[in-house]
C-alpha positions as CSV (number, residue, x, y, z in Angstrom):
1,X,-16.2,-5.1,-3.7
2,X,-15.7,-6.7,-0.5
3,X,-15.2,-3.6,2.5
4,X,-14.0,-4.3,5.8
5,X,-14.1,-0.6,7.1
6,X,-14.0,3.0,6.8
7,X,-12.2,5.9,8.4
8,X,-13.7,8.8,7.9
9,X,-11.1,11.2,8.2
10,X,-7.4,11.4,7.7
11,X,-4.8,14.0,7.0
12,X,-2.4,11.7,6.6
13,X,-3.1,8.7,3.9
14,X,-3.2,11.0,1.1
15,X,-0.3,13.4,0.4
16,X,-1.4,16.9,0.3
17,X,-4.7,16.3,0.4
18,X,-8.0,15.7,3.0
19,X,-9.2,12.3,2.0
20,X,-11.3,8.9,3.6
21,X,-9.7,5.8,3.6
22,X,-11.5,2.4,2.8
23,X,-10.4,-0.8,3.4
24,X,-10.8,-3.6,1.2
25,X,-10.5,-7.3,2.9
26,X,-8.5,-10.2,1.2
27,X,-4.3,-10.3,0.3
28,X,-2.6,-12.5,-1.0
29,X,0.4,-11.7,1.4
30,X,1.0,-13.2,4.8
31,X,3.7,-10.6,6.1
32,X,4.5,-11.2,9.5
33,X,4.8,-7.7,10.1
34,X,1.1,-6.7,8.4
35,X,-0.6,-4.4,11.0
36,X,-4.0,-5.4,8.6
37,X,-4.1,-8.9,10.1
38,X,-7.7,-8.4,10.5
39,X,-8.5,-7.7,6.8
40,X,-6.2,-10.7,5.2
41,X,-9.1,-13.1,5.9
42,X,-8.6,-14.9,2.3
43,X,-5.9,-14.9,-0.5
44,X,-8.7,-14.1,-2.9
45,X,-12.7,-12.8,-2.5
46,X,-13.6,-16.5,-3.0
47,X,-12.1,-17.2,0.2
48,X,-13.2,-14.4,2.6
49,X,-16.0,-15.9,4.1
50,X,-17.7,-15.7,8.1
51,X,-17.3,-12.4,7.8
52,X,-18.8,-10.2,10.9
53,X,-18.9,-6.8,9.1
54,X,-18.8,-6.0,5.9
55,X,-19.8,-2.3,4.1
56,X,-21.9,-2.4,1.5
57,X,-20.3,-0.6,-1.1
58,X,-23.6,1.5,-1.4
59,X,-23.0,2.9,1.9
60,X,-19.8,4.4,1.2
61,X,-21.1,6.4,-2.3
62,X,-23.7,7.3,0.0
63,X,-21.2,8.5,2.3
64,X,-19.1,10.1,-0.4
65,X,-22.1,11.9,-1.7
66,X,-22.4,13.7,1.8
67,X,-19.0,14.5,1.8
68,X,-18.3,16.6,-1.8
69,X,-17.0,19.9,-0.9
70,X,-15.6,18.5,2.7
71,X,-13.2,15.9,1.3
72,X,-10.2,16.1,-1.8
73,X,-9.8,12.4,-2.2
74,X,-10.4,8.7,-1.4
75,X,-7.9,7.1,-0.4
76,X,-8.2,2.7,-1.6
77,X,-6.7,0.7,0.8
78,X,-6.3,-3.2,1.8
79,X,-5.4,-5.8,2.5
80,X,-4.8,-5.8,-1.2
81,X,-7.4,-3.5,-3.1
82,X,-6.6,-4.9,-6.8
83,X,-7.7,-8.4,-5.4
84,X,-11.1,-6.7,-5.9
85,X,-13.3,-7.6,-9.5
86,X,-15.5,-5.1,-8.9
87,X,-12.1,-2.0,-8.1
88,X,-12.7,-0.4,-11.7
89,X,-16.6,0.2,-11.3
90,X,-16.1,1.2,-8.1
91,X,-13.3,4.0,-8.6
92,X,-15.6,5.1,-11.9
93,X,-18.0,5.8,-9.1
94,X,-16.0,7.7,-6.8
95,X,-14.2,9.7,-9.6
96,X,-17.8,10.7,-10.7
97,X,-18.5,12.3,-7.6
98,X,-15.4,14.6,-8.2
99,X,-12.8,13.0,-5.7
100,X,-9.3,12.1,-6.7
101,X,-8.4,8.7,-5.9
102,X,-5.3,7.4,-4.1
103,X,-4.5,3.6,-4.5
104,X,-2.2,1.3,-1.9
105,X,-1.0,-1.5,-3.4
106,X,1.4,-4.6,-3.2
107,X,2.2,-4.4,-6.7
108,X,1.4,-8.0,-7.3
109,X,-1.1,-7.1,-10.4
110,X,0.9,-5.2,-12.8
111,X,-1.4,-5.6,-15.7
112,X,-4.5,-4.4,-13.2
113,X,-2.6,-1.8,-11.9
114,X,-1.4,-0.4,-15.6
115,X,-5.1,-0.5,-17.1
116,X,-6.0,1.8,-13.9
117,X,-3.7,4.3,-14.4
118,X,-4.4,4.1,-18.2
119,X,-8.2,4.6,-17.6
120,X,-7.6,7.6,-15.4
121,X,-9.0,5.6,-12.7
122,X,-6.1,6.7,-10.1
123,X,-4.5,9.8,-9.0
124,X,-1.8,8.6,-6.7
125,X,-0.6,5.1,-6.0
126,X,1.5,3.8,-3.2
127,X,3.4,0.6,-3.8
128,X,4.7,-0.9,-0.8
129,X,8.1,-2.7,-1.5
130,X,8.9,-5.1,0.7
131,X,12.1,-6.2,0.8
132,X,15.4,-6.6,-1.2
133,X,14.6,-9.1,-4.4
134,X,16.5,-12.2,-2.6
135,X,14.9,-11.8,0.6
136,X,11.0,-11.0,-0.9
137,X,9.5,-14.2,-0.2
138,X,10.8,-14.7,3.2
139,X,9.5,-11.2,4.3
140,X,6.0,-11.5,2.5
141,X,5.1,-15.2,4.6
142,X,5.3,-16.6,1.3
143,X,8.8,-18.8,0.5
144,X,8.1,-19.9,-3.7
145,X,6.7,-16.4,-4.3
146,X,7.4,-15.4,-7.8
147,X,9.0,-11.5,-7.7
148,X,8.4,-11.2,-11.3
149,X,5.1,-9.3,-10.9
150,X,6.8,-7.0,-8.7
151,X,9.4,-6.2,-10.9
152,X,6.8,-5.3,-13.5
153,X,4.6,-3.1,-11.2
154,X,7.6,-1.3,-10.6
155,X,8.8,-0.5,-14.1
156,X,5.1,0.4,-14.4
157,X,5.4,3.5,-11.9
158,X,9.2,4.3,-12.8
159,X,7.5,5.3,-16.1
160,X,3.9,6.6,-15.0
161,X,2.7,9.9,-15.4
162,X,1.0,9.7,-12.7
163,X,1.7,10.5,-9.2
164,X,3.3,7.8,-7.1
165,X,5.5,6.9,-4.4
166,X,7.3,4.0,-2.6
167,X,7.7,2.4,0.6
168,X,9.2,0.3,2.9
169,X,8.2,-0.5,6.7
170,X,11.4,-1.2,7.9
171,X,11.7,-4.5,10.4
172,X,14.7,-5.2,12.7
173,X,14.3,-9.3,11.7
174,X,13.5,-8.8,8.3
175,X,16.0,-5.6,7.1
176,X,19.8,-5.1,7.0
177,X,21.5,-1.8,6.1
178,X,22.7,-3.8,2.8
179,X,18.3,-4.9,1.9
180,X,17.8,-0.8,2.3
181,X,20.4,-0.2,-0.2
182,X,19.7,-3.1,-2.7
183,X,16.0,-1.7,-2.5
184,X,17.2,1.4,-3.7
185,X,19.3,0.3,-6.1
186,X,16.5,-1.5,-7.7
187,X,14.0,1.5,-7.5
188,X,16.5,4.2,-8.8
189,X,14.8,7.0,-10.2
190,X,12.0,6.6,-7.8
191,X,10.3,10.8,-7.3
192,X,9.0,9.7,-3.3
193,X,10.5,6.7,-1.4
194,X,9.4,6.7,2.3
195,X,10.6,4.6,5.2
196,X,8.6,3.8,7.8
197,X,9.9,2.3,11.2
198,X,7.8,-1.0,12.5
199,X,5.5,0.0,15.7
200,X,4.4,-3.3,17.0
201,X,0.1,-3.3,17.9
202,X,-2.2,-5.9,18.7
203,X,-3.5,-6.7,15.3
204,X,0.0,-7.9,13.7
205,X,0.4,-11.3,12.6
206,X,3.7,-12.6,14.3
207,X,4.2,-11.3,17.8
208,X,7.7,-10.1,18.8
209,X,8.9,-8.2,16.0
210,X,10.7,-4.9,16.9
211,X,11.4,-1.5,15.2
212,X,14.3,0.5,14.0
213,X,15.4,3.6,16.9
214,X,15.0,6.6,15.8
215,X,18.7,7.5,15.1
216,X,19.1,4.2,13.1
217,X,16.2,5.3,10.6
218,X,18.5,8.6,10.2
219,X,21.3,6.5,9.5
220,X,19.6,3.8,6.6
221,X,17.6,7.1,5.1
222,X,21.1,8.6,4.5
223,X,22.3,5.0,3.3
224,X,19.4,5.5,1.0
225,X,19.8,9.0,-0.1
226,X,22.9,7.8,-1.7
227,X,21.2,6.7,-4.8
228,X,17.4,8.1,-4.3
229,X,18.5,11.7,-3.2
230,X,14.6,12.1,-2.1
231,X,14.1,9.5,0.0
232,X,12.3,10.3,3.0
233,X,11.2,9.1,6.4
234,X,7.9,8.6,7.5
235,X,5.9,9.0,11.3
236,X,8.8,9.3,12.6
């Protein structure tokens, strides 16, 4: 496990629930949009080298340990967390200690992402979907990017017992009323589908990009709620 940081606290990263939130360094996407930029160092743990900071992952179970009785869940973050050899051993851990466990994921590792929630190695996973089918490569930074993985992952949570939910951070350059709605078509079914409007920060990878207004995420949710009636927005 390769850790980039910790927040301690947040109310927020795990529905319904008090949690931590690790982050894991290395994804294999290069979205323009990635608020993360710091934590994509390599496509791959091979490639994640010079680092300044890493976490041991013995200091966070020692953390965790501290925190049984104080905290509901962990919440596995990224960068992309199922880049990770070492993920199973290290959820096994944390579920030992009595937390649930909430994973974020891009969906590119279907088969990873299956055996965990087989194992009862998860208890909530977050897929970010990124764009309509067409228009995935261009919004990941990655032109020849086979979708077929993503496809997978989300047949994989369409028929999971397990708790899940999708999202989209919506990006004026990147997402047309017609991409919200051909996302939803594709996810039909879907219990939780948040959207979440772009806020532009210093530690994004392509400068310039610009958010939805307020009113226009009202307007694509209700786009939206035409075929998932749940859909909801997100920080807004």
């Amino acid at each position: 496990m390769i850790i980039g940081g910790i927040q301690k606290l947040s109310l927020l990263d795990y529905p319904d629930k008090t949690c931590c939130t690790i982050f894991t360094i290395g994804c294999n996407y290069r979205c323009p949009y990635c608020h993360n930029a710091s934590l994509i160092q390599g496509s791959s743990p091979e490639e994640i080298i010079s680092l300044e900071k890493i976490i041991a992952p013995e200091a966070i179970m020692a953390f965790l340990k501290k925190r049984r009785g104080l905290l509901d869940g962990v919440c596995v973050t990224g960068g992309e967390p199922l880049l990770q050899k070492g993920l199973e051993g290290f959820l096994y851990e944390i579920k030992n200690l009595g937390f649930s466990v909430k994973l974020d994921t891009n969906g590119s590792y279907p088969e990873r992402l299956r055996e965990l929630i087989a194992s009862a190695l998860v208890d909530y996973v977050a897929m970010d979907l990124k764009n309509a089918p067409d228009k995935y490569g261009q919004t990941i930074g990655i032109s020849s990017f086979d979708i077929a993985p993503i496809k997978e992952s989300v047949a994989v949570l369409l028929a999971a017992s397990v708790p899940y939910e999708f999202r989209t951070t919506v990006v004026r350059e990147f997402h047309t009323a017609e991409d919200m709605l051909a996302m939803a078509r594709w996810i039909k079914g879907a219990k939780h589908y948040y959207l979440q409007s772009y806020v532009d920060s210093d530690d994004v990878l392509t400068k310039g990009l610009s958010g939805y207004s307020k009113e226009e995420m009202h307007s694509l949710l209700e786009l939206v709620r035409l075929i998932i009636p749940e859909a909801e927005l997100r920080g807004i």
